[in-house]
N, C-alpha and C positions, 0 to 999 in steps of 0.2 A: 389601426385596422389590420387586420390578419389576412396577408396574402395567400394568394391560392398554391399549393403543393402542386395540383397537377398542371399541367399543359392544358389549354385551350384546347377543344376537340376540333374547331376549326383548323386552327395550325397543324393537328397531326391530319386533317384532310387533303391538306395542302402539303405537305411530304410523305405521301404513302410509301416513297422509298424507303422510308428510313425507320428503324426499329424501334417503338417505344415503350415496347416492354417485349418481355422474355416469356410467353406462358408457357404453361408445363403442367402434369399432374404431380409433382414431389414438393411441393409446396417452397419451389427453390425463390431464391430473391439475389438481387445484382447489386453489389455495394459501390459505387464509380467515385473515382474523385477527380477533380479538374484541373490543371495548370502548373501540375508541380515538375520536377521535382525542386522540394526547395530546403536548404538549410536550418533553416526555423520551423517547419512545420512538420516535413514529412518523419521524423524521428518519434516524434508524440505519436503519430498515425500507424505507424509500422510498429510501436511496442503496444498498441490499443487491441490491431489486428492480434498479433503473438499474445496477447492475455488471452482474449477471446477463442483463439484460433480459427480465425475468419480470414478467409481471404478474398480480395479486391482488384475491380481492374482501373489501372491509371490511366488519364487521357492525358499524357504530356505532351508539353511544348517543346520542340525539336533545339532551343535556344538554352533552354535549361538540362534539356540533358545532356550538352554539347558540354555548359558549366559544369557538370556536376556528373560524371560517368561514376564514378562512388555510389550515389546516393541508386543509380540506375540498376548496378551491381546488386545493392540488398535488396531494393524489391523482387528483384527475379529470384534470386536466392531465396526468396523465403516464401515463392512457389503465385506472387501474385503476376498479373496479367497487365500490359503495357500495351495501348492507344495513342494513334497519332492526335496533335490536338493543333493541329499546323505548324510553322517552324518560331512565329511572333505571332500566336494570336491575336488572328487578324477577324474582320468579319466581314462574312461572304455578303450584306447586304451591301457591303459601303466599298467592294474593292472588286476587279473587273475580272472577268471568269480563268483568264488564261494565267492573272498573277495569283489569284486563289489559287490552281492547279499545280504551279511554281513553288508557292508556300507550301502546299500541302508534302509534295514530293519532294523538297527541303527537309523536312520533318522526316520523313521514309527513310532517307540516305543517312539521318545519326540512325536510327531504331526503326527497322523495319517491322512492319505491322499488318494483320487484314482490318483491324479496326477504325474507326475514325467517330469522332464527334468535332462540330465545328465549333467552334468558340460562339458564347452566348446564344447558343441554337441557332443561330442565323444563317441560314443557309438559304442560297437563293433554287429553284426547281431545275432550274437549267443544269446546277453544280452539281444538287444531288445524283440526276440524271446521269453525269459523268463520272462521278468520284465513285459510285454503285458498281460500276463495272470492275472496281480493283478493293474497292471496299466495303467492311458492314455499317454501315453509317449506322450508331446507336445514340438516341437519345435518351428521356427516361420519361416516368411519370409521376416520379416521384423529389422535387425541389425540396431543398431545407432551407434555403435561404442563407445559408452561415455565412455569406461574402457580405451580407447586408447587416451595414454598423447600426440600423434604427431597428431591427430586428430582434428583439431578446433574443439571450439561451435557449432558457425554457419555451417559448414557440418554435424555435428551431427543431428541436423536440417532438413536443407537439406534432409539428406538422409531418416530420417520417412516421412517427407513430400510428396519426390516424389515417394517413395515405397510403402505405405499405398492402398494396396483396398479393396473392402469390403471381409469379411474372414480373414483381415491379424494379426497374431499374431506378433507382437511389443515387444523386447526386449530392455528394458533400465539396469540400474545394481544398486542396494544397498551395492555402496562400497564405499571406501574414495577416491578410484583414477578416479573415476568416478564423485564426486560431482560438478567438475568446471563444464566439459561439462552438466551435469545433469539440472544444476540450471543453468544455459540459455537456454538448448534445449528443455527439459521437458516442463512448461508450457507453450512455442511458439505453439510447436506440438500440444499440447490437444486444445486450442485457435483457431490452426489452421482450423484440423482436426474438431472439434464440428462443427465454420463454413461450413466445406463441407458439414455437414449434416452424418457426421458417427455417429454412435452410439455406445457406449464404454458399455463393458458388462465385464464381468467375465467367468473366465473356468469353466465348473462343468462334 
């Protein structure tokens, strides 16, 4: 069964703080990726962007960029855009508002940010509430699924493809269990997408 790309319209009822797309009249689109930076993935990711010349914004994890201030270096260098993604993603359903708050502002002190996406969208309304006043909370509406090992390639695919319009924030993932599907669906989509005449921008 072929999961859904977008976000339940429910769910985005229930966080109207938070951004689930970008619309615009330039037919621009948001490339995001989630959890990295990480040693095995993000190198295929950042020479994908450079073929294209697309650029992207990172939601990382303040644990990984603590590991790995190298890998932090060339994405900025190479002109993309870096989001908090708390310090160990964590999820704001299952953990109490003031140590969410903790985590998050953990993350701020490696890489300081106005951006933020929570880990697994989970966010509870109270947090939103709060975290809104220092940040853009950005979701998307556009999932590829590429963390998910039961997933093909090819629907990974599929699913930016036929979800994608203009405003749409695009989620792929900076992780290991993510790379098979990545590195066939990744540059298909951007190839694709450029063709349609989208335009790939960055979150600010």
């Amino acid at each position: 069964m072929r999961l859904p790309a977008r976000p339940p319209k429910l769910l985005q009822n229930l966080l109207p703080q938070c951004f689930w797309s970008l619309p615009n009249r330039q037919n621009k689109i948001y490339l995001t990726f989630d959890d990295g930076p990480t040693q095995e993935v993000l190198p295929f990711i950042l020479k994908t962007l450079d073929t294209y010349k697309v650029s992207a914004t990172f939601f990382c994890v303040g644990e990984n960029m603590q590991k790995h201030p190298d890998l932090v270096k060339e994405m900025l260098k190479r002109g993309h855009v870096i989001g908090n993604h708390t310090f160990n993603h964590i999820s704001g359903w299952r953990t109490k508002n003031e140590d969410y708050f903790q985590n998050v502002e953990a993350c701020n002190k490696i890489y300081k940010s106005k951006l933020f996406r929570p880990p697994y969208g989970r966010l509870r309304a109270s947090q939103a509430n709060e975290l809104r006043r220092k940040y853009k909370i950005i979701m998307w509406d556009v999932l590829s699924y590429d963390y998910d090992k039961t997933v093909l390639p090819q629907t990974c695919f599929r699913n930016v493809i036929d979800a994608t319009k203009s405003g749409s924030v695009i989620v792929f993932h900076d992780n290991v269990k993510a790379l098979k599907n990545l590195e066939y669906a990744l540059p298909r989509s951007i190839d694709f997408l450029l063709k349609k005449d989208f335009a790939f921008d960055v979150i600010k």
